[in-house]
N, C-alpha and C positions, 0 to 999 in steps of 0.2 A: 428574223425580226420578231422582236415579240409586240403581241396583240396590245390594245391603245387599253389602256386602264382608266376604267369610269373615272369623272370627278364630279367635284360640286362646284366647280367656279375656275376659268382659264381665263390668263390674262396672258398674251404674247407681246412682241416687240413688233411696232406700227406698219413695217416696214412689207408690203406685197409681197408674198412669198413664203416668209417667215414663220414656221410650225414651230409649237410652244409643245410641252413634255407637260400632259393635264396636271392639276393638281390631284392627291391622294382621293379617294372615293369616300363617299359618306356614308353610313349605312343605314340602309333605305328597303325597305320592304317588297320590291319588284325591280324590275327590269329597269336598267338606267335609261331614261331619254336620249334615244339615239336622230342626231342629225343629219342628214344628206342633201347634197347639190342633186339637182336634176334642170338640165338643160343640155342644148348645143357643146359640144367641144371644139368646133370652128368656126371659122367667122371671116368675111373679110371688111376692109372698109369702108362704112357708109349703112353696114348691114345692124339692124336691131333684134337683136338677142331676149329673149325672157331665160331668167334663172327661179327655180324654186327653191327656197330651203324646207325641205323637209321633215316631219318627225314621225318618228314611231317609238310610243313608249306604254312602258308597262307601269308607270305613277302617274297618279292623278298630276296636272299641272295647274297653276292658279296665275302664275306669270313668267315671261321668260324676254330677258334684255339682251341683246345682240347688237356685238360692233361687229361692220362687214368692211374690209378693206380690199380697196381695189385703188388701178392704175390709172390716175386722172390723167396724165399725157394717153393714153389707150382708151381708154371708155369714160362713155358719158351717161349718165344717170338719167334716166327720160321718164322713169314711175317707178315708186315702189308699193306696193299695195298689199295690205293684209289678206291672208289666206282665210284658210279655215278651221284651221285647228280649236280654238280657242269659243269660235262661233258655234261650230259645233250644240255646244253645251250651254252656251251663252251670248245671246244673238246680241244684248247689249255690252261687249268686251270693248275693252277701250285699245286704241292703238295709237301711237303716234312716232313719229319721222320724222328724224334730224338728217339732213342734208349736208355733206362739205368736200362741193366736186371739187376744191383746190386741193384741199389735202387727201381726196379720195378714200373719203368715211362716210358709213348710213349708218347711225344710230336708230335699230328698234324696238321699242317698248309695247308690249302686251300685255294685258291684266284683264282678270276677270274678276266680278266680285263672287261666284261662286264655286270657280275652279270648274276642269274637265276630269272626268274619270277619263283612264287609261285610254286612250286610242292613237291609229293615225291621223296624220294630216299635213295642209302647208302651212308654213308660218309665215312668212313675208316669199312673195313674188317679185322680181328686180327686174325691168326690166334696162338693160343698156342700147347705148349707139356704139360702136366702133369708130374711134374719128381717126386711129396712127395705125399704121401695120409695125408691128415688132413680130419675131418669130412666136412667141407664147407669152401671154398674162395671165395671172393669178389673181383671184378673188377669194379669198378667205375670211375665215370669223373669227376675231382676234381674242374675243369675249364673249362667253357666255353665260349669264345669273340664271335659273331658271329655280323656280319655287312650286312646290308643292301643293294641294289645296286647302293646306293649313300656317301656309306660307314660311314651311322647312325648306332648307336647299334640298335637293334632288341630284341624286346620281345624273352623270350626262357622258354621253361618247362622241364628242366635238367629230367634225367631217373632216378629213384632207383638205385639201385649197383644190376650188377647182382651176383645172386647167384650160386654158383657152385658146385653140391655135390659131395664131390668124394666116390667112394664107390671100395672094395677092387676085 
């Protein structure tokens, strides 16, 4: 299998599960924005889950939009809260949260007005409820914009879906 190749912007199809083939990479002077899940991989029902999405990247970042799709018959949305990535560097960054546990989408937007040099961090904290046992759901990031601190697109290395097993 070959290795996931930087882009500058993925858009996939809505559907939970669903991994998209990045777009071509931009050329960008460091390390592309790389994202990662970090939470539980099981769960059962009734139980409330925290997910982070993660970053580590070697470009400055100034803002970064993110659709996360998940299984609204299987989980329920109870907070989503901004991390720290972006605080960091700029304790006044803006954040905001779009909600829509029917069609099971979080819309979130981050910006800063002076951008962050290179570092880690979290970027948005999820947390769920468990309401259905199915064997596994998927939580994935359908979209990713993330800009620069000159507000160029930026290489990015989108996550896997995470996997979530529920067990009874």
């Amino acid at each position: 299998v070959a290795p996931p190749v930087p882009a500058t912007e993925a858009e996939t199809p809505q559907a939970p599960g669903d991994v998209a083939a990045p777009a071509p990479a931009a050329a960008s002077g460091g390390a592309p924005l790389v994202l990662a899940w970090q939470g539980p991989n099981q769960a059962k029902v009734g139980d409330q889950i925290s997910l982070s999405i993660n970053s580590n990247s070697g470009l400055g970042v100034k803002s970064l939009g993110l659709l996360v799709n998940f299984d609204a018959s299987v989980l329920k949305v109870v907070d989503v809260a901004e991390g720290d990535l972006l605080k960091q560097g700029d304790p006044s960054s803006n954040f905001s949260k779009t909600l829509d546990q029917d069609n099971g989408q979080i819309v979130v937007d981050l910006a800063s007005r002076s951008g962050v040099a290179a570092r880690s961090g979290t970027v948005v904290a999820i947390t769920f409820e468990v309401i259905s046992a199915v064997p596994e759901s998927l939580i994935n990031i359908s979209r990713i914009v993330p800009a620069g601190v000159d507000g160029e697109a930026i290489a990015f290395m989108p996550p896997a879906a995470h996997k979530l097993a529920l067990v009874q």
